[in-house]
matplotlib code that plots the C-alpha trace (Angstrom):
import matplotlib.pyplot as plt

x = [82.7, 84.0, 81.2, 81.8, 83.2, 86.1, 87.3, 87.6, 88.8, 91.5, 92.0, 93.1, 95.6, 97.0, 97.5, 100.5, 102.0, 100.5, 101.1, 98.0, 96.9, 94.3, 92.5, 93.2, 91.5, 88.3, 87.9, 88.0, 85.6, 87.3, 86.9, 88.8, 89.5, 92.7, 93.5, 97.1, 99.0, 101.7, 99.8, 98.3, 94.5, 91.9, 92.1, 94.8, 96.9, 96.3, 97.4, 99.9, 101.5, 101.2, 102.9, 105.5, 105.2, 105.5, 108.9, 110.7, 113.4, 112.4, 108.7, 106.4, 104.6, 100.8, 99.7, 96.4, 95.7, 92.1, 89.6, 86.0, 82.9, 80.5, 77.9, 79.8, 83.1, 85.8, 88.7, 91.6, 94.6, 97.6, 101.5, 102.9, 106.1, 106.9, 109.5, 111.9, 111.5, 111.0, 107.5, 105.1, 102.0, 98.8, 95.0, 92.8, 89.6, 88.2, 84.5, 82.8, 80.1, 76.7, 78.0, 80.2, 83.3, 85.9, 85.5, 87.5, 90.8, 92.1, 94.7, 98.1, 101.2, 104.2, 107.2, 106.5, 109.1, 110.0, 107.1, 106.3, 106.8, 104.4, 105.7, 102.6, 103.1, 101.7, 99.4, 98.7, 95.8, 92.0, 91.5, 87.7, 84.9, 82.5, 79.2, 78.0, 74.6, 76.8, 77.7, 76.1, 76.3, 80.6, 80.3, 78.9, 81.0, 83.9, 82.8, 82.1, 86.2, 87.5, 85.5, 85.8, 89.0, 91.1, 89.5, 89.8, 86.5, 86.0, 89.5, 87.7, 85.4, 88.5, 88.3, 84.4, 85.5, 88.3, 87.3, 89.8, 93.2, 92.5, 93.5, 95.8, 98.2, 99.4, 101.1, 104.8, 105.7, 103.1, 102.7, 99.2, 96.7, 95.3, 98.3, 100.6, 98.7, 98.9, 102.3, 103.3, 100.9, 102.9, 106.3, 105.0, 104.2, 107.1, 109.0, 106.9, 105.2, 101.3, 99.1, 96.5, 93.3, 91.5, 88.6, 87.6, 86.5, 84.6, 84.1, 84.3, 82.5, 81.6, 80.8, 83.2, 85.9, 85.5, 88.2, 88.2, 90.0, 91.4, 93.2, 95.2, 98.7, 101.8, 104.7, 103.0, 103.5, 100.0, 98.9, 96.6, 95.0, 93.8, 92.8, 91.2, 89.4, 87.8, 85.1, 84.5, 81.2, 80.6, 84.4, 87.5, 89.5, 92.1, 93.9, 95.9, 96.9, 99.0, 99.9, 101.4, 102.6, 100.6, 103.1, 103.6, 101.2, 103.9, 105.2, 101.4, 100.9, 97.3, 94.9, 92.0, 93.7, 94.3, 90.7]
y = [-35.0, -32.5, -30.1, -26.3, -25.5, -28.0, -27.2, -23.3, -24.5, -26.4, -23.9, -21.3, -23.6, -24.0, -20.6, -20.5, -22.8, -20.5, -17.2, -16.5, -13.5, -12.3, -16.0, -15.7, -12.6, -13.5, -16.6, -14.7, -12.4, -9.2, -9.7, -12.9, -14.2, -16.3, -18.1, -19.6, -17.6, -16.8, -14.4, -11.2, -11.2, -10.1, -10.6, -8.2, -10.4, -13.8, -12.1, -10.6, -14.0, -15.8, -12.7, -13.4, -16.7, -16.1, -13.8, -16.6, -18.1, -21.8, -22.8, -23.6, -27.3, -28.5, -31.6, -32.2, -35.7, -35.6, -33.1, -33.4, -30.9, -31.2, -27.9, -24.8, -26.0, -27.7, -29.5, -30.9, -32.8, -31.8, -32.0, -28.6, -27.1, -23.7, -21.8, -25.0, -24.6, -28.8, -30.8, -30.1, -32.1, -29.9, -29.7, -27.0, -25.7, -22.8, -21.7, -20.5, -17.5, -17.1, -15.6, -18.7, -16.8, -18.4, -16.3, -17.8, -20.5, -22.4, -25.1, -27.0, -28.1, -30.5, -31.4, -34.3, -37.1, -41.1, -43.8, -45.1, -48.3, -49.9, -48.1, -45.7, -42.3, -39.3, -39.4, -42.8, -44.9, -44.5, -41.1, -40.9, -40.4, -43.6, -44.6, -41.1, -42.0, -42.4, -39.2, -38.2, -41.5, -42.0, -37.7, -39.0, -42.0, -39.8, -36.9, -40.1, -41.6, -37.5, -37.1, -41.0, -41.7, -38.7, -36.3, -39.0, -38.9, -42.7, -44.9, -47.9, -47.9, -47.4, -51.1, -50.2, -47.8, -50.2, -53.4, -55.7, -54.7, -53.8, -50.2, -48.5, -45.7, -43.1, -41.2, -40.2, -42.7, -44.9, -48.9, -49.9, -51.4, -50.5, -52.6, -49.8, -47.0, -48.4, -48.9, -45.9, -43.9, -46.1, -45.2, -41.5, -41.8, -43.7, -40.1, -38.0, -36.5, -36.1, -35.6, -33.6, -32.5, -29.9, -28.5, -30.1, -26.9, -29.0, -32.3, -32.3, -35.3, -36.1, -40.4, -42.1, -39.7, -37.6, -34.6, -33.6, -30.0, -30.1, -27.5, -29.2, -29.6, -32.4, -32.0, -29.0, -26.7, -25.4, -27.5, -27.6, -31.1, -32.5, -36.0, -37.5, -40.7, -43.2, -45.1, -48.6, -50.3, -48.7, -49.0, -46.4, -48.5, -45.7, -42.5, -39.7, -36.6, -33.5, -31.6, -28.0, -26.2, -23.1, -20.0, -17.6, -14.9, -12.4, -13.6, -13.7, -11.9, -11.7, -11.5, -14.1, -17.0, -20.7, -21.7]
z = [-12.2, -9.6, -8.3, -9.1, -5.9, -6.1, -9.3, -8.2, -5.3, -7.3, -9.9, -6.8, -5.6, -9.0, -9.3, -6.9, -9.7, -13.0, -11.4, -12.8, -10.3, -12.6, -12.2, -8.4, -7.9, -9.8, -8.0, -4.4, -2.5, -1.5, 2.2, 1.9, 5.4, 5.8, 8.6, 7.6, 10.5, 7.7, 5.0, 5.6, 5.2, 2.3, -1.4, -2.3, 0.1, -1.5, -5.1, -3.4, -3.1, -6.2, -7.6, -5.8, -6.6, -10.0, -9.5, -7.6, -9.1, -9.1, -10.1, -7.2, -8.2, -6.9, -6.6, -5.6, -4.0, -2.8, -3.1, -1.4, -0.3, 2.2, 2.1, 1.5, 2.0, 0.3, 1.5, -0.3, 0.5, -1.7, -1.7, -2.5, -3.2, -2.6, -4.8, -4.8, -0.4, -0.3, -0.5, 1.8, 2.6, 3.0, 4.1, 3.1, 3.5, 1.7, 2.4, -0.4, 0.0, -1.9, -4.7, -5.0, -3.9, -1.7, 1.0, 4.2, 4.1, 7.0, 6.6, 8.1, 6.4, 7.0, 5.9, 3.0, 4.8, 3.9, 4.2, 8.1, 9.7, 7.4, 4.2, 3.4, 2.8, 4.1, 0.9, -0.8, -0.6, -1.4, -3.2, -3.6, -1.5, -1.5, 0.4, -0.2, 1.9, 4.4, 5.2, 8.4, 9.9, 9.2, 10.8, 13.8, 14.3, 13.9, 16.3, 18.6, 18.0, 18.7, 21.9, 23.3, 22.2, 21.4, 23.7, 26.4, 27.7, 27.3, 26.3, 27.1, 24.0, 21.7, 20.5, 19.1, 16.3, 14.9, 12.9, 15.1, 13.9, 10.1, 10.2, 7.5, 9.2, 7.1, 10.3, 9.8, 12.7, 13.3, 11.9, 10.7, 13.0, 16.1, 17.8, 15.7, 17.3, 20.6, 20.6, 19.7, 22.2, 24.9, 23.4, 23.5, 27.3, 28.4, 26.9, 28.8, 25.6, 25.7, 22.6, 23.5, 22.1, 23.6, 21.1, 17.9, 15.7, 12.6, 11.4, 7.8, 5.3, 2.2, 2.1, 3.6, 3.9, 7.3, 8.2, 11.9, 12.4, 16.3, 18.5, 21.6, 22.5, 21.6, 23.6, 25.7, 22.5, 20.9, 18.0, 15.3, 14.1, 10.7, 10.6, 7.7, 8.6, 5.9, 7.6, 6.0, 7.6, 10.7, 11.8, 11.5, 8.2, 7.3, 8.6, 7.5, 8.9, 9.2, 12.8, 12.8, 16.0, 16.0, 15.7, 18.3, 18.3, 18.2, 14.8, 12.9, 10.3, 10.3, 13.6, 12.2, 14.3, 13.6, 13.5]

ax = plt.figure().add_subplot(projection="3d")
ax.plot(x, y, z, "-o")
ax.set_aspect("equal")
plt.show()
């Protein structure tokens, strides 16, 4: 059974297919806080667009993945598609307030594209969260793998957090195993391009499955990280993720930022 929160959560998100701006607005405090760079801020905002949803000519279509919670927030995984403007793959976070209001929304999008080397998409695999005593432990290992290994701070224990090479890749361009994610950090450095991450803002969980939200660079050009992580006995077993370039701050249309 999903918990309260998720299926308001949900039932926002399907109101950018419903049009249903009435249902929006009741589900959403009025000092709504968005944080998608793209939208204006507040309630009136957020209806705002599934109106406009609504008017477009071609129906926009949600397809929610994953859904999971971990205190007062909720974070789904979901493939969306915008007024006919081609799939997108999506994470999003909404925090809900004590009136249980969604009150604040970060999230980052991509381009939903063809399977990687090892022919998983961006969205397949394990859909529920398991080993719910877990939580806090799988958080910690995770906030460990970000600083260590991501964050640099020690590469040499990247072999600990991976159970020998059993590791499924969900990355656009990247081959299962940690031999597929070593390769391809290798092909990035013989081109010159870095993948950077700089600050990790939260560390999501709920069981097994652990989101870290991460601000850094790829390419030298300001980008936002969400990783999903399922941790299977101790070890990192699974990945997906979705990177956005964060826009130019002359182009937002709201002044909340990114994170």
């Amino acid at each position: 059974m999903a918990s309260e929160n998720i299926t308001k959560a949900l039932e926002l998100i399907n109101t950018f297919a419903t049009g249903d701006a009435e249902k929006a607005a009741s589900l959403l405090a009025e000092g709504y806080i968005q944080h998608n760079l793209a939208y204006g801020t507040g309630r009136d905002a957020f209806v705002g667009s599934v109106q406009w949803l609504a008017s477009a000519p071609e129906k926009t279509t949600v397809e929610n993945i994953r859904a999971f919670e971990d205190g007062d927030k909720v974070f789904l995984h979901t493939v969306y598609n915008f007024a006919g403007a081609g799939e997108q793959v999506a994470f999003d976070v909404f925090r809900f307030d004590a009136d249980g209001l969604i009150a604040e929304h970060w999230d980052n999008l991509a381009a939903k594209v063809e399977p990687n080397p090892s022919g998983r998409t961006q969205v397949d695999g394990q859909v529920e969260a398991t080993d719910l005593e877990a939580t806090e432990s799988n958080r910690e290992l995770v906030r460990g793998f970000l600083a260590d290994v991501l964050q640099g701070q020690h590469p040499e224990k990247t072999p600990e957090y991976f159970d020998g090479d059993a590791y499924l890749q969900h990355n656009t361009q990247i081959a299962d195993g940690l031999s597929g994610l070593g390769a391809a950090l290798a092909a990035m450095a013989e081109q010159g391009v870095e993948m950077v991450y700089d600050t990790v803002h939260m560390v999501l969980a709920q069981g097994d499955m652990v989101l870290g939200i991460s601000e850094g660079t790829f390419g030298g050009a300001p980008t936002s990280y969400y990783d999903l992580w399922r941790v299977k006995g101790g070890k990192i077993a699974e990945h997906w993720d979705v990177m956005e370039t964060i826009a130019e701050r002359d182009t937002w249309a709201n002044e909340n930022g990114k994170f």
